[in-house]
C-alpha positions in Angstrom: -9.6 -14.2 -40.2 -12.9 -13.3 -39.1 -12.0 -8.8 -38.7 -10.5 -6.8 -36.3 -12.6 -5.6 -33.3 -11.5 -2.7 -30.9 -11.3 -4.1 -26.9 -11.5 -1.0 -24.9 -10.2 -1.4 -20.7 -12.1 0.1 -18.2 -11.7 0.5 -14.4 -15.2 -0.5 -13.6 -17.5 1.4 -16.3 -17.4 -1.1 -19.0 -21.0 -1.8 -19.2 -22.4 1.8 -18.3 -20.0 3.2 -21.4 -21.4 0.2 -23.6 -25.1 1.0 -22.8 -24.2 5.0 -23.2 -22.5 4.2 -26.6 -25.1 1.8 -28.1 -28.1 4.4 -26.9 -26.0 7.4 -28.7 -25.5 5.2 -31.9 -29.2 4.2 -32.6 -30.3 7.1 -32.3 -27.9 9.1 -34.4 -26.8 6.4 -36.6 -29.9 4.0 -36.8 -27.7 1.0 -37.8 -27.4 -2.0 -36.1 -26.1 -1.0 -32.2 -26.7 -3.6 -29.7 -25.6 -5.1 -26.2 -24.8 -8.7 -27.8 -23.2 -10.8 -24.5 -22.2 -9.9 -20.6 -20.3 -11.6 -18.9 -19.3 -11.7 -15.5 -15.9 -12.8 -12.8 -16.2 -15.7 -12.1 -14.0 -17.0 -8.6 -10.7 -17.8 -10.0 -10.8 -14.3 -12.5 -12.4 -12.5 -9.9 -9.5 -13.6 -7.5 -6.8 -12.9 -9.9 -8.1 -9.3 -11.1 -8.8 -8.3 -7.6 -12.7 -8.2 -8.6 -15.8 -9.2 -6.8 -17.2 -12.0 -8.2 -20.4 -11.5 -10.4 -19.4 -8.6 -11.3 -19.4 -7.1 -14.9 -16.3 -8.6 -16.4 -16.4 -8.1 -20.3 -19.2 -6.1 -22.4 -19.8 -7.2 -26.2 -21.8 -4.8 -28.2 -22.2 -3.2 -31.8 -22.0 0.2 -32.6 -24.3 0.2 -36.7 -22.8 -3.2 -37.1 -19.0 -2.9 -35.7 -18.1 -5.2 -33.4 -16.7 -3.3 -30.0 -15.3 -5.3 -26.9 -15.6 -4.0 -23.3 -13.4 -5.2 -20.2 -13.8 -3.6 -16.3 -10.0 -4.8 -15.8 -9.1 -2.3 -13.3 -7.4 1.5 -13.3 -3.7 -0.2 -14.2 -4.4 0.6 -18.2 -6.0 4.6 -18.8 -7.0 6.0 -22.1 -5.0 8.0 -24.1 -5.0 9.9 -27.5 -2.8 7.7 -28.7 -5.5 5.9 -30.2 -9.2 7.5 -31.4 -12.5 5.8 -32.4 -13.1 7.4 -35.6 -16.8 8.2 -36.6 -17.5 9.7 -40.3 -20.8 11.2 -40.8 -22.5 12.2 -43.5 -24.6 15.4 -42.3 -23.9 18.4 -40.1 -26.9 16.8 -38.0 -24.9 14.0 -37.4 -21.8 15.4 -36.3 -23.6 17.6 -34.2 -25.4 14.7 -32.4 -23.0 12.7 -31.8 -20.4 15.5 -30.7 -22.9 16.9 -28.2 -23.6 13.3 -26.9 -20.2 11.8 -26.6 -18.9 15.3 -25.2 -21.1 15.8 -23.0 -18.9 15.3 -19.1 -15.4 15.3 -21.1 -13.4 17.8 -23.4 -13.6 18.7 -26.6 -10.5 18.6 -28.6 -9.2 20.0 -31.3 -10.0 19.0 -35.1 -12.8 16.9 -34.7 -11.4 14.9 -31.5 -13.3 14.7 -28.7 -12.7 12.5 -24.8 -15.8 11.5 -23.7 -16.6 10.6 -20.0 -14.8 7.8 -19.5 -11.7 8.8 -21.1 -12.1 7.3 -24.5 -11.1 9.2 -27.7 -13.1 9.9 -30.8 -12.8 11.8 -34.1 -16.1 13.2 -35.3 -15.7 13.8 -39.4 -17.8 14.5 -42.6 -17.0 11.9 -44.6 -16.0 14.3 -47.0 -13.3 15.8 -45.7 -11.0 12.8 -46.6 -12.2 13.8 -50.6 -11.3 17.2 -49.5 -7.9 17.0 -47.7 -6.9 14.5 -51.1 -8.0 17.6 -53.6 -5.7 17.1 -56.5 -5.8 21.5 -56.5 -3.1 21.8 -53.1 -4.4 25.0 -52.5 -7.9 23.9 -52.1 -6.8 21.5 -50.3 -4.4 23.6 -47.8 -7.8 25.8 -47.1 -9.9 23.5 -45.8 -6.7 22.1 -43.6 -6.3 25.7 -42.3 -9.9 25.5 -41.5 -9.8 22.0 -39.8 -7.1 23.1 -37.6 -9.1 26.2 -36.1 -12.3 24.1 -35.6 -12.9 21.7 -32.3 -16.0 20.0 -33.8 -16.0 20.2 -37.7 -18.6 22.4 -39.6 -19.5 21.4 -42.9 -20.2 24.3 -44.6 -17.4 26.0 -43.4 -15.3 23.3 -45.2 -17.2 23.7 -48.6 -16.9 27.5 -48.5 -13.1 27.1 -47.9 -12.2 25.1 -50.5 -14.8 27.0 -52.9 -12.7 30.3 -51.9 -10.4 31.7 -54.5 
């Protein structure tokens, strides 16, 4: 098996999202984030997804190293929350970067979730908080969930001085 790569369907924005995700990721992450293939309908494809030909078909890219798929297959399949692209950072900075970027024309959510533009979901997290949430002290732990659940975009500190409280 060579790994498990997310394919995400877009109406007709497949390579505009790619391009907008890849520029967001090397600057924040600086990891590997690349365009890596286009291609395009073809006549028979083109015919059978009601597409012109030569246009953008699929999008391959990397976001630090993850292998992401893009398709422009029409409007028949929308996002949903049902499933999230899930970041986790390991700064403030970070979090804030990429929460302001991704954000910016689509909602903020609650709990580190986020929609960006084109309807795709994230989760923005310190990568800490897992540690946190998994605190063998439960109360510690039920303190920095109470905090989670007030916050849109997570705050670090806040987190640390929750589960510090007594």
């Amino acid at each position: 098996m060579k790994g498990i790569v997310p394919f995400l369907w877009f109406d007709d924005q497949a390579e505009e999202a790619a391009n907008q995700y890849v520029a967001i990721f090397k600057d924040v992450g600086g990891g590997d984030s690349r365009i890596t293939a286009v291609t395009r309908y073809g006549e028979h494809a083109a015919r059978a997804a009601n597409r012109p030909v030569g246009s953008v078909f699929t999008v391959a890219f990397q976001l630090n190293g993850q292998e992401v798929m893009a398709l422009n297959g029409g409007p028949l399949f929308p996002f949903t929350e049902a499933i999230s692209l899930m970041v986790t950072c390991d700064t403030q900075e970070e979090i804030d970067e990429l929460w302001n970027r991704l954000s910016e024309g689509g909602e903020e959510g609650p709990c580190g979730w986020l929609k960006d533009r084109y309807g795709v979901s994230w989760q923005i997290a310190p990568s800490i908080v897992g540690e946190m949430m998994q605190d063998e002290d439960r109360e510690r732990a039920e303190r920095v969930m109470a905090e989670v659940l007030q916050m849109k975009k997570i705050d670090i500190q806040t987190l640390q001085r929750a589960a510090e409280r007594r």
